[in-house]
Structures are given as C-alpha cells and as structure tokens.
matplotlib code that plots the C-alpha trace (Angstrom):
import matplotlib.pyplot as plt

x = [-26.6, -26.0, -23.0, -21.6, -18.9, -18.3, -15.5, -15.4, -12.9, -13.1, -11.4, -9.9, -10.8, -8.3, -10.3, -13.8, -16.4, -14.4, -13.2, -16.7, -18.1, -14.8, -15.7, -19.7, -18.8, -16.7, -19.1, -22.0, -19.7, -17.6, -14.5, -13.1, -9.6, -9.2, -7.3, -5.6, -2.6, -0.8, -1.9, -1.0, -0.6, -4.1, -5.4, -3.4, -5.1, -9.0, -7.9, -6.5, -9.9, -11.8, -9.3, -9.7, -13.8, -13.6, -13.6, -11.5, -10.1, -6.4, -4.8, -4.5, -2.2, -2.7, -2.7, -6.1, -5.4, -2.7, -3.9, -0.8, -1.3, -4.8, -4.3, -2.1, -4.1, -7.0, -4.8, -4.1, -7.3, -8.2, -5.6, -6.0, -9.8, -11.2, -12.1, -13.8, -18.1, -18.4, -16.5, -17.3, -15.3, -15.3, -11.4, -11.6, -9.5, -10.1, -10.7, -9.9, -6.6, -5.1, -1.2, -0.6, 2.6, -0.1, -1.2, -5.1, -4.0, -2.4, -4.9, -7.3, -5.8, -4.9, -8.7, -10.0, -7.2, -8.9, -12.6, -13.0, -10.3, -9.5, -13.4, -13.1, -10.1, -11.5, -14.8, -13.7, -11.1, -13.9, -16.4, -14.1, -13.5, -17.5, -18.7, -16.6, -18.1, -21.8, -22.4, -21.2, -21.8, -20.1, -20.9, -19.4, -19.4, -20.7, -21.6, -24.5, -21.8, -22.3, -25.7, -24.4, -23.3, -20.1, -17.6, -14.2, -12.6, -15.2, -15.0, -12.6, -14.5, -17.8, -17.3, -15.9, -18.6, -21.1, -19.1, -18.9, -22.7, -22.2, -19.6, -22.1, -24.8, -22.1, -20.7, -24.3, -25.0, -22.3, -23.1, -26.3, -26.8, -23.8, -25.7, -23.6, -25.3, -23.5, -24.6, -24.2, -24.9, -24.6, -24.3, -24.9, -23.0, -21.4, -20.6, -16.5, -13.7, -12.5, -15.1, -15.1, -11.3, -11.9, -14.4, -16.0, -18.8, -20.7, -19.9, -21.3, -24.2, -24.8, -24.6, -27.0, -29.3, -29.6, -30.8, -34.5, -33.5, -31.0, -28.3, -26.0, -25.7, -24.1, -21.5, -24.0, -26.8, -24.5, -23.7, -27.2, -28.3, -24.9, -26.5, -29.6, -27.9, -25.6, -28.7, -31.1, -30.3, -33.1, -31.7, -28.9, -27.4, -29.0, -28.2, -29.3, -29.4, -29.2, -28.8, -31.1, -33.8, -31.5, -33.3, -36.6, -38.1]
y = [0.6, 1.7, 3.7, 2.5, -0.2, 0.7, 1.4, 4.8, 6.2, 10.0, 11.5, 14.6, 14.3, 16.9, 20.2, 21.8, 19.4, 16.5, 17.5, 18.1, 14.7, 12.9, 14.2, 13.3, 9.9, 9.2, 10.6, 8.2, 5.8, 4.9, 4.0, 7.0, 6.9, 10.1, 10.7, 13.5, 13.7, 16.8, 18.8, 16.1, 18.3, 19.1, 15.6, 14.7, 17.8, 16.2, 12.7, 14.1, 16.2, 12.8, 10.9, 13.5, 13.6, 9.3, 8.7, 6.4, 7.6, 7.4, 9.3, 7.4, 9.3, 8.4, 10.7, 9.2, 9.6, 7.2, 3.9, 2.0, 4.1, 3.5, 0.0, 0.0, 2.2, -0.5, -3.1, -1.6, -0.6, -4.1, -5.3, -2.9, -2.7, -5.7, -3.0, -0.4, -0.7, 3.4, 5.3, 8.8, 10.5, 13.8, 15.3, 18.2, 19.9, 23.2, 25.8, 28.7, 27.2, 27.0, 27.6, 30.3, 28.9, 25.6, 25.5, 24.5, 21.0, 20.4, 22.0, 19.9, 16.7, 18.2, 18.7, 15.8, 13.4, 14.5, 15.0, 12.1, 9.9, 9.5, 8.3, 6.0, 4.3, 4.6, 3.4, 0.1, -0.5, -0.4, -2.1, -5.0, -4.9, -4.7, -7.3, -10.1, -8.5, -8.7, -4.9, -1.6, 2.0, 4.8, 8.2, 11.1, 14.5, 16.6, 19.8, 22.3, 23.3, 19.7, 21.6, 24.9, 26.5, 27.7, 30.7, 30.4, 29.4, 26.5, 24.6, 21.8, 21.6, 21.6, 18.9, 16.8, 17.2, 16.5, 13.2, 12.3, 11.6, 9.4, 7.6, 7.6, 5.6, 3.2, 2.2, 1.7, -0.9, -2.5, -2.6, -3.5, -7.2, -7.2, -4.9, -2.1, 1.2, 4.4, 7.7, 11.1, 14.1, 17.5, 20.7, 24.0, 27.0, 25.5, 27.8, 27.1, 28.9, 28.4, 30.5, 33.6, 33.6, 33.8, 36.0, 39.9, 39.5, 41.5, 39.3, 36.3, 38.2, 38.7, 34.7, 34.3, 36.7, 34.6, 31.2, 31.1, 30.1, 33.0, 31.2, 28.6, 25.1, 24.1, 21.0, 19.4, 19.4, 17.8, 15.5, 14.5, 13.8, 11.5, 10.0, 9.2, 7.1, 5.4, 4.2, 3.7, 0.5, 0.7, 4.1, 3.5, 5.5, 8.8, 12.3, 13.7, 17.6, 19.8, 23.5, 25.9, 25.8, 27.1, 24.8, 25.9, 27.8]
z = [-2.5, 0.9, 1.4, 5.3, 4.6, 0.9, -0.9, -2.9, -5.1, -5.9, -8.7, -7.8, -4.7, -3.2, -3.4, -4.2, -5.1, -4.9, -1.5, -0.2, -1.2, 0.1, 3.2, 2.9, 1.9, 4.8, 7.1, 5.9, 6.6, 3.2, 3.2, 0.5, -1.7, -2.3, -6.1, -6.6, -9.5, -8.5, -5.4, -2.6, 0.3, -0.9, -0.5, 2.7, 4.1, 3.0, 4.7, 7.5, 8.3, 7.7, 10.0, 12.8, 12.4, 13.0, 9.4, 6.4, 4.2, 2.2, -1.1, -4.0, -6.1, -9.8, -13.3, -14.5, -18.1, -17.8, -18.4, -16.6, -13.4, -13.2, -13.5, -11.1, -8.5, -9.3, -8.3, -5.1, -4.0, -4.6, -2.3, 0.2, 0.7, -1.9, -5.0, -5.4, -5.0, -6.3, -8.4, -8.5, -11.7, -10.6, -11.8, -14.3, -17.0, -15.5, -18.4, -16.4, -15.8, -19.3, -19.6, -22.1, -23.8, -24.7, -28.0, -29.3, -30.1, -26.7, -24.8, -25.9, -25.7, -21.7, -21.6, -22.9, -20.8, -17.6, -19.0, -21.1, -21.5, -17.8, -16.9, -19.7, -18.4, -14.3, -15.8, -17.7, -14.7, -12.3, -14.2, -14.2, -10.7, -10.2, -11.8, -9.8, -6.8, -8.2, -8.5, -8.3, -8.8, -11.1, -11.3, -13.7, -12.8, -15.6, -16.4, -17.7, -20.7, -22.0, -23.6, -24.2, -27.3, -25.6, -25.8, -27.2, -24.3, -23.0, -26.3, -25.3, -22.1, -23.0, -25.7, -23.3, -20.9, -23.8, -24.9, -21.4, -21.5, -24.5, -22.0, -19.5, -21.6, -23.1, -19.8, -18.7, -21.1, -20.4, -17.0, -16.5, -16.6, -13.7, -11.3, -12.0, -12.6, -14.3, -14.0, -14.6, -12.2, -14.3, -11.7, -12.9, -10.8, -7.4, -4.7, -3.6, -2.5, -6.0, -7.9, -5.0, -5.8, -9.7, -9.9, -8.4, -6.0, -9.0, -11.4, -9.2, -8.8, -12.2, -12.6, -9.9, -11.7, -14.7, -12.7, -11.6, -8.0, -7.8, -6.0, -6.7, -5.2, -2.0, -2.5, -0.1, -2.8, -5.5, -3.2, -2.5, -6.0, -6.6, -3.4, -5.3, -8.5, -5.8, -3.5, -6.8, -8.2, -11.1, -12.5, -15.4, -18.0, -16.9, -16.9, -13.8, -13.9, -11.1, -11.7, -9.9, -12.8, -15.7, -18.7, -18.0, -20.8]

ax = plt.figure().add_subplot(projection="3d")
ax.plot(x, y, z, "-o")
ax.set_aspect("equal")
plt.show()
C-alpha cells in the first residue's frame, strides 16, 4: 500500500515516536489524525509543523481505552476523510511515569488500558472500517521488553508488550481474507528528547555499550520498517524486530 492519498491514524501521536512518524507520514503524502488523550497543545504543535511544511494533518483527541470514544473518533474520521486505510497503534503506558499514590492493581489496569486494551479496541474498530473499503493496514508498536525477563518496575509493561503480539497474530487472522494486514514493529533503544531528559549521558552510554551496533535508533529507522508492513501486502501477523542487534547470541 502506497502511502500518498491515505488515511493514517497515529496513536499518541503528540510526542516522541509518535510525533516523528506523524510528521513522516504526512510528508509521503498521508493524510495523518494525529491522537493524543491528554497533551493537546502537544498535538496541535505536531499538526501545525505538518501544516506549515505543506502537509495534512488534524488531532483526533480520544482516550483509546475507552471503547465509546473510539467509536466515536472512528465515526468521525470516517466522515471526515472516508476511514482510516492505516492504523498505526503507537500510545504507551509509560513505566517511567508511574504516579506514586497508584497502587499495583491500578497501575496495571493504567498499563494495560493503553498497551493492550486500547489496540484491541483501535484494532477491531479499524478492521471494520477496512474491510468495507477492501483493505487496510495496522501496525502495533511494540517493544524488546515483550522478550525480556523484566525488573520490578517493567512487569506491567512488558507483559503488555508480550500480549500485544498475541493481539497482533489474532487480528491478523482476522484480517487476512479482507486484504488487511497487522503487524508488529518491536524497537529496541530510540534516541528522543524523552530519554536524554530521563537519563545521564553515562548511563546512555552504558545502554549503548550493551547493543552490538553501539547506538540507538533514529525515529527515522522505526519509521522505515513500519513503512515496510504498510507497503508489503503479503506480510501478516508478524513481529518485525528492529534493535541494533541485541538478540544475537
């Protein structure tokens, strides 16, 4: 599927990866919703850059693990643009982010809403939408902790990641006779704005130490292998990893 003239939806679409591949999108020639649940000024901000470069792009604000308002933002985009041709489910429960006043049991369900729950609901939403237009594409934005054996305060996280590619395969099936393909992309270490503010320029170089290419990834490579499944129409309910090398023995 060729990207110029599409329709693309991006969860969490207002900053770091999701920003990045908003902006991508639109400059290949996508029409891009760009989700966001909270930070709006945040997602006005990504639009506005893609308006002023000559792109399309609107924010489509919508809490993604609530099944009325995703409905509802389906519905609209239908209206608006005819539905959505990829889906790109890339929002996250951020881990480093927990409240402390949230207990285990609430900070899970928190985790899994966003991680899990909330592709489920885009997913089935936009495989509906898909196949009355004949095809379509969805792609979840994993993570290397969906293999990892993972410290105390990556469990919820990384189990949703790892159920997400159980998602992934499900939705597939379901897809595939109606020329929709769903995919995963699993990143390892990204380099954003996000991680330099969370962590020492020693301890990022002790991350990069540990992966054979010694860097991390650019948003522009992630963006390149969720360009692959959206243009590949023969590859379904895969898990494509892309991490600097990090699973090689």
């Amino acid at each position: 599927m060729k990207l110029n003239g599409k329709t693309v939806l991006i969860t969490g679409g207002s900053q770091g990866l999701g920003a990045a591949m908003s902006r991508l999108f639109a400059e290949a020639g996508a029409l891009v919703f760009v989700n966001c649940a909270h930070h709006i000024e945040k997602a006005e901000a990504v639009v506005s850059a893609i308006r002023a470069a000559g792109g399309l792009a609107s924010v489509k604000r919508f809490d993604i693990s609530r099944e009325e308002e995703v409905r509802k933002a389906f519905s609209e985009i239908e209206r608006e643009s005819g539905g959505v041709d990829i889906l790109v489910c890339n929002a996250r429960g951020d881990p480093y982010k927990r409240p402390p006043e949230l207990s285990d049991g609430d900070w899970f369900d928190t985790v899994i809403g966003v991680n899990l729950k909330g592709p489920y609901l885009c997913g089935l939403a936009a495989l509906e939408q898909m196949k009355k237009r004949g095809g379509g594409r969805i792609v979840n934005i994993s993570s290397v902790w969906a293999y990892r054996s993972a410290k105390r305060s990556m469990v919820e996280y990384a189990l949703s990641k790892a159920a997400l590619h159980s998602l992934t395969r499900s939705l597939a099936g379901l897809g595939a006779a109606h020329g929709v393909t769903v995919n995963a992309v699993a990143p390892g270490m990204i380099l954003s704005d996000e991680l330099a503010g969370r962590l020492t320029p020693e301890e990022i170089s002790a991350m990069t130490e540990r992966i054979p290419v010694k860097r991390g990834a650019a948003a522009e490579e992630i963006f390149a292998a969720v360009r692959f499944v959206v243009e590949n129409p023969y590859m379904t309910g895969e898990i494509l990893n892309i991490n600097g090398g990090v699973y090689m023995p």
